[in-house]
N, CA, C and O atoms as a CHARMM CRD file, in Angstrom:
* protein
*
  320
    1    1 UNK  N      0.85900  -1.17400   0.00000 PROA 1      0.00000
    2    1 UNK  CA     0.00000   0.00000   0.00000 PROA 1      0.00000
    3    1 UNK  C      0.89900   1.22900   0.00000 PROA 1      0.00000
    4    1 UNK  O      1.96800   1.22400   0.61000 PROA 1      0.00000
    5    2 UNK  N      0.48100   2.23400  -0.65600 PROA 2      0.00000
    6    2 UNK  CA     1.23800   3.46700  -0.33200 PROA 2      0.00000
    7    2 UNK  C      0.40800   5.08200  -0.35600 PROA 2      0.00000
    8    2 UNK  O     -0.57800   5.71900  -0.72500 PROA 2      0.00000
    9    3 UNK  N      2.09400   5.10800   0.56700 PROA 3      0.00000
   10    3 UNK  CA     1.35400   5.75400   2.09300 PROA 3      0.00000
   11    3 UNK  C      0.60600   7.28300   1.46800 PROA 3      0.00000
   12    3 UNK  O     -0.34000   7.89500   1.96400 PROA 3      0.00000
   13    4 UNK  N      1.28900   7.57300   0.39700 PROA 4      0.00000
   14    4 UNK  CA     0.80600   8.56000  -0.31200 PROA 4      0.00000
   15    4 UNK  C     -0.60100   8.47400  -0.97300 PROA 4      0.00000
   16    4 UNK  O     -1.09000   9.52500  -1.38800 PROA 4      0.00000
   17    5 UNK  N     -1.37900   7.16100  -1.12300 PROA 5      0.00000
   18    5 UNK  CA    -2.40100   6.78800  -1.29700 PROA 5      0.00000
   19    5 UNK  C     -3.82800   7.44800   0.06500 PROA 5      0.00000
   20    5 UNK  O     -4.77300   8.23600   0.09900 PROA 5      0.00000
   21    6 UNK  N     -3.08600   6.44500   0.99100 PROA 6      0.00000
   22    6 UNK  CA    -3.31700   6.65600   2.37700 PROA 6      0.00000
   23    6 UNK  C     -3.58900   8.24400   2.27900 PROA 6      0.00000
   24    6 UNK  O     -4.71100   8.66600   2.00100 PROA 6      0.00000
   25    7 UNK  N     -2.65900   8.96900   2.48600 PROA 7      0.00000
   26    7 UNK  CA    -3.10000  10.52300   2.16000 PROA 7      0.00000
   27    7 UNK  C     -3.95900  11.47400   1.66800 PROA 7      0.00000
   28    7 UNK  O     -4.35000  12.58800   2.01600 PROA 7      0.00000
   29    8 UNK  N     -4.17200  10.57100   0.58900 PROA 8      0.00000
   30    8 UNK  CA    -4.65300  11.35800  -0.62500 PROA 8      0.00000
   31    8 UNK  C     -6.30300  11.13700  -0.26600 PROA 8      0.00000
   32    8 UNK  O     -7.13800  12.04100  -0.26700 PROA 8      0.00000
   33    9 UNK  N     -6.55900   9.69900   0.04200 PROA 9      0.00000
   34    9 UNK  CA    -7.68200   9.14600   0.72900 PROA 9      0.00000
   35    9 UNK  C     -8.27300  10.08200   1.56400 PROA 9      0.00000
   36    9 UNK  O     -9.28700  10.68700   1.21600 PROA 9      0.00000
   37   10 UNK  N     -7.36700  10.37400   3.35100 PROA 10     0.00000
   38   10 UNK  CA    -7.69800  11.62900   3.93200 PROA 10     0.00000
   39   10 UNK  C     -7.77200  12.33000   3.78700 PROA 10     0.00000
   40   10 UNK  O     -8.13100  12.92200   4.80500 PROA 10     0.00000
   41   11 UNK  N     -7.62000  13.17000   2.69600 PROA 11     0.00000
   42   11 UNK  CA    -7.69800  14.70500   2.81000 PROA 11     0.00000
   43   11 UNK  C     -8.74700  15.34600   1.86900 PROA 11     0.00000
   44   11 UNK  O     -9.27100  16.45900   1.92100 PROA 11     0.00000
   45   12 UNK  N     -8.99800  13.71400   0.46900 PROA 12     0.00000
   46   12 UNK  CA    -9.89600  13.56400   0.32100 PROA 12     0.00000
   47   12 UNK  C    -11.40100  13.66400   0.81100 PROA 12     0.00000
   48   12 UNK  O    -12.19800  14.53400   0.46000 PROA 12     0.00000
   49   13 UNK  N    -11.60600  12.79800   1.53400 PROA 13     0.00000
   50   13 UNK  CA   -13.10000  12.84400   2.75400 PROA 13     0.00000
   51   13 UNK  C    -12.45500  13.69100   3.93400 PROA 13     0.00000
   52   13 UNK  O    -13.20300  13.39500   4.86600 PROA 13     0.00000
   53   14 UNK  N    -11.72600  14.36700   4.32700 PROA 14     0.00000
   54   14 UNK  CA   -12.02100  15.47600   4.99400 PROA 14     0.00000
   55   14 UNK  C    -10.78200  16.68000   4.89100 PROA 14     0.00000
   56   14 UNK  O     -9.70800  16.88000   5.45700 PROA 14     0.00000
   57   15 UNK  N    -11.58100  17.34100   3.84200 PROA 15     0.00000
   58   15 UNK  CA   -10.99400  18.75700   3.17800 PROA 15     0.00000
   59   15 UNK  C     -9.95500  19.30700   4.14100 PROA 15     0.00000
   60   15 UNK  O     -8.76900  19.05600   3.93200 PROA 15     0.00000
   61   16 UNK  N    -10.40700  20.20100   5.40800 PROA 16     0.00000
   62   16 UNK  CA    -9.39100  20.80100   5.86100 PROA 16     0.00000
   63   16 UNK  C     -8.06500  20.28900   6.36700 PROA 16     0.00000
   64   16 UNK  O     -7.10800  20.99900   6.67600 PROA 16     0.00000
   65   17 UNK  N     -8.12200  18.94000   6.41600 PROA 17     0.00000
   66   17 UNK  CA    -7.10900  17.89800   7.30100 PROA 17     0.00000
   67   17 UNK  C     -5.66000  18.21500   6.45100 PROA 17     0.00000
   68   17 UNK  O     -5.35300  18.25000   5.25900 PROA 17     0.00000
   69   18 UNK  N     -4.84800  18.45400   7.91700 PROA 18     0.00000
   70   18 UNK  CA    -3.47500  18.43700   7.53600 PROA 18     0.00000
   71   18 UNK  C     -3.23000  16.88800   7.81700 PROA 18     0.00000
   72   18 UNK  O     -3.86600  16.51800   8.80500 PROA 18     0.00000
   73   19 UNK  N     -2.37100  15.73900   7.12600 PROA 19     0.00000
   74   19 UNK  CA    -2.76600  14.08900   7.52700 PROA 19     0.00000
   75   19 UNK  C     -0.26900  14.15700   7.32400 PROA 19     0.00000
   76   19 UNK  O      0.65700  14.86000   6.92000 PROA 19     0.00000
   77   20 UNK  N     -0.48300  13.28100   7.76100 PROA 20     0.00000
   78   20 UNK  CA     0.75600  13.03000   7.31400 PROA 20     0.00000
   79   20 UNK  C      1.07700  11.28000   7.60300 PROA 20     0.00000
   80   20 UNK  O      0.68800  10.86100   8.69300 PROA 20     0.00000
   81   21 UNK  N      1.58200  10.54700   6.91200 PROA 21     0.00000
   82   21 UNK  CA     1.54600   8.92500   6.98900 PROA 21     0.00000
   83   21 UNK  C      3.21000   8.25100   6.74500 PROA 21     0.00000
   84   21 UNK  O      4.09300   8.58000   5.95300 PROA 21     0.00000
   85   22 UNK  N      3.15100   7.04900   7.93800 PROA 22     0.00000
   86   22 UNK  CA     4.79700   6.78500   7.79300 PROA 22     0.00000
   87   22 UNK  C      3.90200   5.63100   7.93800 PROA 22     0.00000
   88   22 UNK  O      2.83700   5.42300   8.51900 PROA 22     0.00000
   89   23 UNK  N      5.33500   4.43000   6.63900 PROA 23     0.00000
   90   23 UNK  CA     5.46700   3.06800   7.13800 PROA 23     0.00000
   91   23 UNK  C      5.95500   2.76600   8.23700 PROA 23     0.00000
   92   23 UNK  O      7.16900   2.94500   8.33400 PROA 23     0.00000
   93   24 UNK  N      5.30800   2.27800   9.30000 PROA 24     0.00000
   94   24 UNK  CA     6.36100   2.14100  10.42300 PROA 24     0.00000
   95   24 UNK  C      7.35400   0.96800  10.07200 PROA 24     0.00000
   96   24 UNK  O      8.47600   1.19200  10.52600 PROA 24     0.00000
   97   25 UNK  N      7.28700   0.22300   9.64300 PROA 25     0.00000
   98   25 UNK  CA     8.22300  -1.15400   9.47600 PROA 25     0.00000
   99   25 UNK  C      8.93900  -0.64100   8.12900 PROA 25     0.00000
  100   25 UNK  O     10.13800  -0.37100   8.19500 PROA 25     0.00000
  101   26 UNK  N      8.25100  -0.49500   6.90800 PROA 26     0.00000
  102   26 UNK  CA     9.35800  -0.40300   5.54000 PROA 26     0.00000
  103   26 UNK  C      8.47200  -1.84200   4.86000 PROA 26     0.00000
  104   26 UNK  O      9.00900  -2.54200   4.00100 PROA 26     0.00000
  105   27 UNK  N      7.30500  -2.08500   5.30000 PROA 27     0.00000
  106   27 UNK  CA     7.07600  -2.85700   4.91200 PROA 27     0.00000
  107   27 UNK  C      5.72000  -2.85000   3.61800 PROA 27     0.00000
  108   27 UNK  O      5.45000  -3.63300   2.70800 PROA 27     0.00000
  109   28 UNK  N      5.16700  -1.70400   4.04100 PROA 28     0.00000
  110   28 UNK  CA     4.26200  -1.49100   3.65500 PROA 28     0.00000
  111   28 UNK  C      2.71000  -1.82900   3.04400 PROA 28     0.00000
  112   28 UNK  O      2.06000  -1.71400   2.00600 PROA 28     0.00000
  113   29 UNK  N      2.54500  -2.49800   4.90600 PROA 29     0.00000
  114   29 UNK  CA     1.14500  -2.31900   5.26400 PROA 29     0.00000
  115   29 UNK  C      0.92600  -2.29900   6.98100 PROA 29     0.00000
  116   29 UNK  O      0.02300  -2.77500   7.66900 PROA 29     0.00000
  117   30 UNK  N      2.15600  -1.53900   7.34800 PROA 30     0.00000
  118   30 UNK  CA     1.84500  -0.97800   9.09200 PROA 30     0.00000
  119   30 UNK  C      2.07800   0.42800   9.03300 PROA 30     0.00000
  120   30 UNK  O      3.20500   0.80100   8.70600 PROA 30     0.00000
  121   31 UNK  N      1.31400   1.15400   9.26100 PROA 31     0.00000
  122   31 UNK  CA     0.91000   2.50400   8.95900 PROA 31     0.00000
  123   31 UNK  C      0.74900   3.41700  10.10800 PROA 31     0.00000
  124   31 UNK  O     -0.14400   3.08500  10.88700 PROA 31     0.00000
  125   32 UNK  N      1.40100   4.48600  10.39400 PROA 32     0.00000
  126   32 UNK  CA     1.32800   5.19100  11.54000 PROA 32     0.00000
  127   32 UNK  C      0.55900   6.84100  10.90400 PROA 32     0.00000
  128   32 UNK  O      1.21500   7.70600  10.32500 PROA 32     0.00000
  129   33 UNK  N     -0.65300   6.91200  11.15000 PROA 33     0.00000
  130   33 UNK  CA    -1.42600   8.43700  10.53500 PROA 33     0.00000
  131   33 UNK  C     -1.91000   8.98300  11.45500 PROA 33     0.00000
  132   33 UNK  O     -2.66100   8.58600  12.34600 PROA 33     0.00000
  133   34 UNK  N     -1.13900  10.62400  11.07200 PROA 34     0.00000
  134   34 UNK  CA    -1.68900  11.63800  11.92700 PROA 34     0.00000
  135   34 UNK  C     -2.39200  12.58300  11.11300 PROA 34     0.00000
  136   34 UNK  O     -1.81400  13.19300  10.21300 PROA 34     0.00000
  137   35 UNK  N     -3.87900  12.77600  11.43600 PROA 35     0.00000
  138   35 UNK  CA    -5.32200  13.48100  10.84700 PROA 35     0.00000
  139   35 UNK  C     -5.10500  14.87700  12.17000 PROA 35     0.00000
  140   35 UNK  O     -5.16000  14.77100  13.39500 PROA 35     0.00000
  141   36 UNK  N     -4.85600  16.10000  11.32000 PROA 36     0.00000
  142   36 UNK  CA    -4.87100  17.38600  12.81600 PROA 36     0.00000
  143   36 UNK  C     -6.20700  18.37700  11.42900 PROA 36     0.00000
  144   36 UNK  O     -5.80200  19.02300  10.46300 PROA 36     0.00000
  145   37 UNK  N     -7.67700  18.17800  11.79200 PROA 37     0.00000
  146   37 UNK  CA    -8.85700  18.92000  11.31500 PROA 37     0.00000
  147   37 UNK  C    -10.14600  18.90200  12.31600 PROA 37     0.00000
  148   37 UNK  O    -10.89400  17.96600  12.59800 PROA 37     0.00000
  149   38 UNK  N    -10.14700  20.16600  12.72500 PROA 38     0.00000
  150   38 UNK  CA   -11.76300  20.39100  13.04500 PROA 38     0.00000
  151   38 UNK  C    -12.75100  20.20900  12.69300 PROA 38     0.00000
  152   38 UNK  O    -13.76500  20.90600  12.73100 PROA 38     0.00000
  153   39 UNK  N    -12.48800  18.89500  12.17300 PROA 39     0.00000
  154   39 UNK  CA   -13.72800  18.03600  11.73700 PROA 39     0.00000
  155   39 UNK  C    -14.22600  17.00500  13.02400 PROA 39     0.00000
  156   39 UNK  O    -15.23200  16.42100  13.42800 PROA 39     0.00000
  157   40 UNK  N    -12.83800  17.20500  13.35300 PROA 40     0.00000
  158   40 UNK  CA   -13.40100  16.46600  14.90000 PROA 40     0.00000
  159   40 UNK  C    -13.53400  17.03500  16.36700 PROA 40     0.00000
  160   40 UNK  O    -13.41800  16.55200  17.49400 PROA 40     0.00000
  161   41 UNK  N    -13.84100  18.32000  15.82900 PROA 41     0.00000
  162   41 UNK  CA   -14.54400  19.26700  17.20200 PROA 41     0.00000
  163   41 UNK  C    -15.55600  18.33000  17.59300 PROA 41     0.00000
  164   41 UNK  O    -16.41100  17.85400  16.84600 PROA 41     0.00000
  165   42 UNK  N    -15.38600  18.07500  18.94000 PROA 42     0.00000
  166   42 UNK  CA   -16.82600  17.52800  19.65100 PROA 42     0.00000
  167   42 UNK  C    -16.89400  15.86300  19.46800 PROA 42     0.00000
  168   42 UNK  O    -17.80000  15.12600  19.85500 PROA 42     0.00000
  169   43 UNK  N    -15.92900  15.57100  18.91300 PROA 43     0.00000
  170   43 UNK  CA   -15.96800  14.18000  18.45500 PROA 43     0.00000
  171   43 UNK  C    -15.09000  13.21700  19.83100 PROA 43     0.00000
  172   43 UNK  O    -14.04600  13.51500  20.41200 PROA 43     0.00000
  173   44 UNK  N    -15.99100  12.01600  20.02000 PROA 44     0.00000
  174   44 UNK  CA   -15.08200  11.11400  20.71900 PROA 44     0.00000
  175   44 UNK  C    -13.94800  10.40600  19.82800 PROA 44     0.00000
  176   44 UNK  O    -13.80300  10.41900  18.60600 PROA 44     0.00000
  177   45 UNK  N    -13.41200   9.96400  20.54400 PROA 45     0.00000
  178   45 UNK  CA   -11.50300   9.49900  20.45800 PROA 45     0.00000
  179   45 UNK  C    -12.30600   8.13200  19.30000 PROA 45     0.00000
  180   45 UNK  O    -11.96400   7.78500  18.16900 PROA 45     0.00000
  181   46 UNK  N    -13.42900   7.64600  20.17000 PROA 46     0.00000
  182   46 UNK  CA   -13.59300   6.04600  18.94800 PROA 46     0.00000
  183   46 UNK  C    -14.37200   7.16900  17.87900 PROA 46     0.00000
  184   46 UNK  O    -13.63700   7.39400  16.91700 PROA 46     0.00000
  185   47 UNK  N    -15.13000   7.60800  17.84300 PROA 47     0.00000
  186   47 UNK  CA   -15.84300   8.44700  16.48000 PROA 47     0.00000
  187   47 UNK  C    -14.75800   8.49800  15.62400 PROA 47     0.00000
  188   47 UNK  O    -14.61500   7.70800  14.69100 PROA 47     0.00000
  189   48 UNK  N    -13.72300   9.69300  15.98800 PROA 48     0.00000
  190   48 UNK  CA   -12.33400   9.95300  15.45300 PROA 48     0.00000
  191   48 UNK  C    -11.51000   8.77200  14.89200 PROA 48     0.00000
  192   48 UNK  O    -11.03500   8.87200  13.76000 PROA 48     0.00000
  193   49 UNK  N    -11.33800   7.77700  15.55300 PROA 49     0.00000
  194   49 UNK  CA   -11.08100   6.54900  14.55900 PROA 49     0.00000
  195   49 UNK  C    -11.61100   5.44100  13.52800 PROA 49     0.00000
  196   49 UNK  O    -11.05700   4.76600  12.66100 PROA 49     0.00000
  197   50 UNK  N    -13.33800   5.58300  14.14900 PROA 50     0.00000
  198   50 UNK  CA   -13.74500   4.51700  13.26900 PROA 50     0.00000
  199   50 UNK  C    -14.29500   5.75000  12.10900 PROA 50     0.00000
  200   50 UNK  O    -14.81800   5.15600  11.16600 PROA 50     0.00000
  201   51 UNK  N    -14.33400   7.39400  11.88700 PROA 51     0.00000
  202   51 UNK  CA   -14.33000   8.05800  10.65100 PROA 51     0.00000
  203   51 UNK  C    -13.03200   7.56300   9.53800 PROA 51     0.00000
  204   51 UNK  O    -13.21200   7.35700   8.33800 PROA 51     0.00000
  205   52 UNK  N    -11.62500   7.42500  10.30600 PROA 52     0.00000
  206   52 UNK  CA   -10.79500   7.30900   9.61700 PROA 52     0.00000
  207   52 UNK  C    -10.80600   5.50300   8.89500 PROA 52     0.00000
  208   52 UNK  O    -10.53700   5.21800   7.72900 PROA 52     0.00000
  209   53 UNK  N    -11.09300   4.78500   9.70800 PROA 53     0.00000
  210   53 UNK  CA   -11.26900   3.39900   9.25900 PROA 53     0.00000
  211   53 UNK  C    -12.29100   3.50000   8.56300 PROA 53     0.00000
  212   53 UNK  O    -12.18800   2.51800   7.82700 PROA 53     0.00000
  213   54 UNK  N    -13.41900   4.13300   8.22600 PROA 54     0.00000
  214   54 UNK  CA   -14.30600   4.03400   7.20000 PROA 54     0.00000
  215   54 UNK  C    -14.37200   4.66800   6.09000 PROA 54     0.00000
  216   54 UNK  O    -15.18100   4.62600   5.16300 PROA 54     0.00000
  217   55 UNK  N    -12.75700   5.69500   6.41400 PROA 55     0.00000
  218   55 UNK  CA   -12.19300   5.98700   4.96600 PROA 55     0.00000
  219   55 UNK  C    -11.66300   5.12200   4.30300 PROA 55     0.00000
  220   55 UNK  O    -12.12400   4.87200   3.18900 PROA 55     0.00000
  221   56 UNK  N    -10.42900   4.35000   4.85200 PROA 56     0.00000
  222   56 UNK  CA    -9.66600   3.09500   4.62600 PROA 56     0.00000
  223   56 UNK  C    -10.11900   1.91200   4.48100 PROA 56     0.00000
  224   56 UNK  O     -9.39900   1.01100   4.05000 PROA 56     0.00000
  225   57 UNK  N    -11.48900   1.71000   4.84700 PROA 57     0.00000
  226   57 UNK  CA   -12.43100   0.47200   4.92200 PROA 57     0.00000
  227   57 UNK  C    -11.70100  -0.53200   3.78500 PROA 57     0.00000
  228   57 UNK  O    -11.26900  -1.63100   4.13400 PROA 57     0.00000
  229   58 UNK  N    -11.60700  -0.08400   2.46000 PROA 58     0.00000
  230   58 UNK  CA   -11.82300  -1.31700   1.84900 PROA 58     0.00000
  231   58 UNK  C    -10.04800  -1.71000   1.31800 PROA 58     0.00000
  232   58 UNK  O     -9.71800  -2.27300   0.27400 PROA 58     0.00000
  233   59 UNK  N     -8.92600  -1.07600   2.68100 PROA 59     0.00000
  234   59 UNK  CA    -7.93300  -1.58800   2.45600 PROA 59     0.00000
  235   59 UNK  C     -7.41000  -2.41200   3.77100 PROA 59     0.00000
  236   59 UNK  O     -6.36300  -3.04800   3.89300 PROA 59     0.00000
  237   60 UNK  N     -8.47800  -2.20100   4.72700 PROA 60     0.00000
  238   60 UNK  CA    -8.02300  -2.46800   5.93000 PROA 60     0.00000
  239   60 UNK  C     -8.07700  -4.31700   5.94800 PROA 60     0.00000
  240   60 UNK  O     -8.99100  -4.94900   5.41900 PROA 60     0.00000
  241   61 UNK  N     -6.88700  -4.96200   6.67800 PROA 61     0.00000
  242   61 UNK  CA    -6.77600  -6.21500   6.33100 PROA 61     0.00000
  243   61 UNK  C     -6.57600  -6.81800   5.31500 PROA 61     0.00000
  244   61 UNK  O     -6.27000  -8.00700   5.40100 PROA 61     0.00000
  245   62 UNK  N     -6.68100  -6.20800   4.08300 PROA 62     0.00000
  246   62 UNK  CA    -5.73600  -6.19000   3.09300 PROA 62     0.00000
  247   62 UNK  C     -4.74200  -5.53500   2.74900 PROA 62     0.00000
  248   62 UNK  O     -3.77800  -6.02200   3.34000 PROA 62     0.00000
  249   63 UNK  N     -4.42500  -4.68200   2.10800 PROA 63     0.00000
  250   63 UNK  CA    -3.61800  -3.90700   1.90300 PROA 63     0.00000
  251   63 UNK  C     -2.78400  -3.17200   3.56000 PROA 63     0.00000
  252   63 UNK  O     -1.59100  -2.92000   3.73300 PROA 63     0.00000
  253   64 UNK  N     -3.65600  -3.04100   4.29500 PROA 64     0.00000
  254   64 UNK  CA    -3.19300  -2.40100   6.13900 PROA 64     0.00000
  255   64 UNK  C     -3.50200  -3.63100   6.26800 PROA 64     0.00000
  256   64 UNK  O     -4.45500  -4.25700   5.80200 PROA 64     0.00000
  257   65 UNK  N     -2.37400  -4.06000   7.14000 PROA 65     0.00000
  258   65 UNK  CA    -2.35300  -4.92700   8.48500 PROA 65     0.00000
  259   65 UNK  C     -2.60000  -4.08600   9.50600 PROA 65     0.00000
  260   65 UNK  O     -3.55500  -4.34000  10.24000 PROA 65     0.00000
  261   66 UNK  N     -1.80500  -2.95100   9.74300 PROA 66     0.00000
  262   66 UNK  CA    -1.72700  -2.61600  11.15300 PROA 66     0.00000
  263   66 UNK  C     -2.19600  -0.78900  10.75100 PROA 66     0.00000
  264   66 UNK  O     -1.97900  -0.29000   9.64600 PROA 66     0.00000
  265   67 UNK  N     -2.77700  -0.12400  11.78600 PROA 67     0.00000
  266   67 UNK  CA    -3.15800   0.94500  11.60400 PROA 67     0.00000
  267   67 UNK  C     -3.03100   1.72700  12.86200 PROA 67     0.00000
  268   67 UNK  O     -3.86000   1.45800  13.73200 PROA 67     0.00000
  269   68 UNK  N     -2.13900   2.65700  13.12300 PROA 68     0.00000
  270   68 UNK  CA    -1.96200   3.58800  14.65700 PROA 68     0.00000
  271   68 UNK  C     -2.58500   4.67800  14.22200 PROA 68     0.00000
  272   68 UNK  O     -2.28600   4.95900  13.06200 PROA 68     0.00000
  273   69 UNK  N     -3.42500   5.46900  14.79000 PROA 69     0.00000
  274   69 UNK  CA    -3.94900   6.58100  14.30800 PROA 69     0.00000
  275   69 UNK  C     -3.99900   7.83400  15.81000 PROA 69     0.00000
  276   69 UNK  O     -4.42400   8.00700  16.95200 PROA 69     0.00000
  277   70 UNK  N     -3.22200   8.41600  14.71800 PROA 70     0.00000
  278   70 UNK  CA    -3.84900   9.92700  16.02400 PROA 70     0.00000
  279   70 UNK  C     -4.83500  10.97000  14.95800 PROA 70     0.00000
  280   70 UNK  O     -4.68100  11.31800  13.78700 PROA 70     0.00000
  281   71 UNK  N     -5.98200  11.28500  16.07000 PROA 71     0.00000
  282   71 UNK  CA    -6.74200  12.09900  15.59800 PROA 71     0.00000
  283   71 UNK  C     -6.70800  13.28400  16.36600 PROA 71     0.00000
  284   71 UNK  O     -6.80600  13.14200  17.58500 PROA 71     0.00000
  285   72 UNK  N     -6.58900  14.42600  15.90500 PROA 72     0.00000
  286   72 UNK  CA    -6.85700  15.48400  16.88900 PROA 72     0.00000
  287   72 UNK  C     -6.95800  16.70800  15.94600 PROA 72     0.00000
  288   72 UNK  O     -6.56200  16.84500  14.78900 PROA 72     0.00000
  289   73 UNK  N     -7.78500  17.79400  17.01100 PROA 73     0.00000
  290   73 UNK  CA    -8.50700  19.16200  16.16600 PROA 73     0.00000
  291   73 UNK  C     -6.92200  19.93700  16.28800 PROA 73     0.00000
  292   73 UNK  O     -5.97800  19.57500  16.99000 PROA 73     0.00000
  293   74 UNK  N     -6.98200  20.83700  15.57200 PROA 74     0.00000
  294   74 UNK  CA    -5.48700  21.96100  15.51700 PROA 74     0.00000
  295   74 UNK  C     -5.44400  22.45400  16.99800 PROA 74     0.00000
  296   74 UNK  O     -4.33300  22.49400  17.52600 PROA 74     0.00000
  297   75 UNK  N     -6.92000  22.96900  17.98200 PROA 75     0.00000
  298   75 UNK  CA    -6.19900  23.01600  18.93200 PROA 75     0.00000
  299   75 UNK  C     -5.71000  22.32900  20.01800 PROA 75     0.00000
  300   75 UNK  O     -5.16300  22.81200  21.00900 PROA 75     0.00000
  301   76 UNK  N     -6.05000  20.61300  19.65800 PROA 76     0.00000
  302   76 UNK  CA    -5.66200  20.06800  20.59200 PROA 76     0.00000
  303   76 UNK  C     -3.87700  19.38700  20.23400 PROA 76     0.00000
  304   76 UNK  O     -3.15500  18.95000  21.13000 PROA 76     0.00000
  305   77 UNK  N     -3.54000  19.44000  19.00600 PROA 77     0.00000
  306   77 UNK  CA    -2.42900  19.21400  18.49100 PROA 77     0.00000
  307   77 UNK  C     -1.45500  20.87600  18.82600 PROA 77     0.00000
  308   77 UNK  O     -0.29700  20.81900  19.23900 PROA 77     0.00000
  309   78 UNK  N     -2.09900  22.12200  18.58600 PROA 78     0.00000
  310   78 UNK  CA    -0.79900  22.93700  18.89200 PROA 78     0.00000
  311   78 UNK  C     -0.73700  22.76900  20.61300 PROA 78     0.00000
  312   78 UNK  O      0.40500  22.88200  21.05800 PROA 78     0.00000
  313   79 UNK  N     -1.78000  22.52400  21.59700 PROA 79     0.00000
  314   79 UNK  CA    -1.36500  22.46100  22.80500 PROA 79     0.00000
  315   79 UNK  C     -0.36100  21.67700  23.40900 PROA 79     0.00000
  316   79 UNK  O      0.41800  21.88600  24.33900 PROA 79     0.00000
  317   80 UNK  N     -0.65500  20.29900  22.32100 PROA 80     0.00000
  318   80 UNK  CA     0.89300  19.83800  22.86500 PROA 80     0.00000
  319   80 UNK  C      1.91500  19.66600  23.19600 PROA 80     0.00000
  320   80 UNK  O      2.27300  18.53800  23.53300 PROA 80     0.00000
């Protein structure tokens, strides 16, 4: 899978998202994605992930084995 795919996917279904995606292994299908859009004002932590898995839906377990995801709005990412 590639990861630039992965990307293109997110930012796709949600416009404002800054996303950025690493193979974690080099193997390419363990995937580490960070989604930072106020699309997820007000959103719980599982909302925030199963939006992103139902972007990826029809690669997940195929193409992704493994999927780490951080979701967070811009202001909970610049507070960090």
């Amino acid at each position: 899978m590639d990861s630039n795919l992965i990307k293109e996917m997110i930012k796709k279904a949600i416009s404002d998202a800054n996303v950025e995606v690493y193979d974690t292994t080099g193997t390419s299908d363990h995937f580490k994605v960070v989604v930072i859009s106020n699309t997820f004002e007000g959103m719980t932590l599982i909302k925030r992930h199963k939006l992103i898995y139902k972007i990826l839906n029809q690669y997940i377990t195929k193409e992704i084995h493994a999927l780490q995801i951080i979701a967070q709005t811009k202001e909970e990412f610049n507070n960090e």
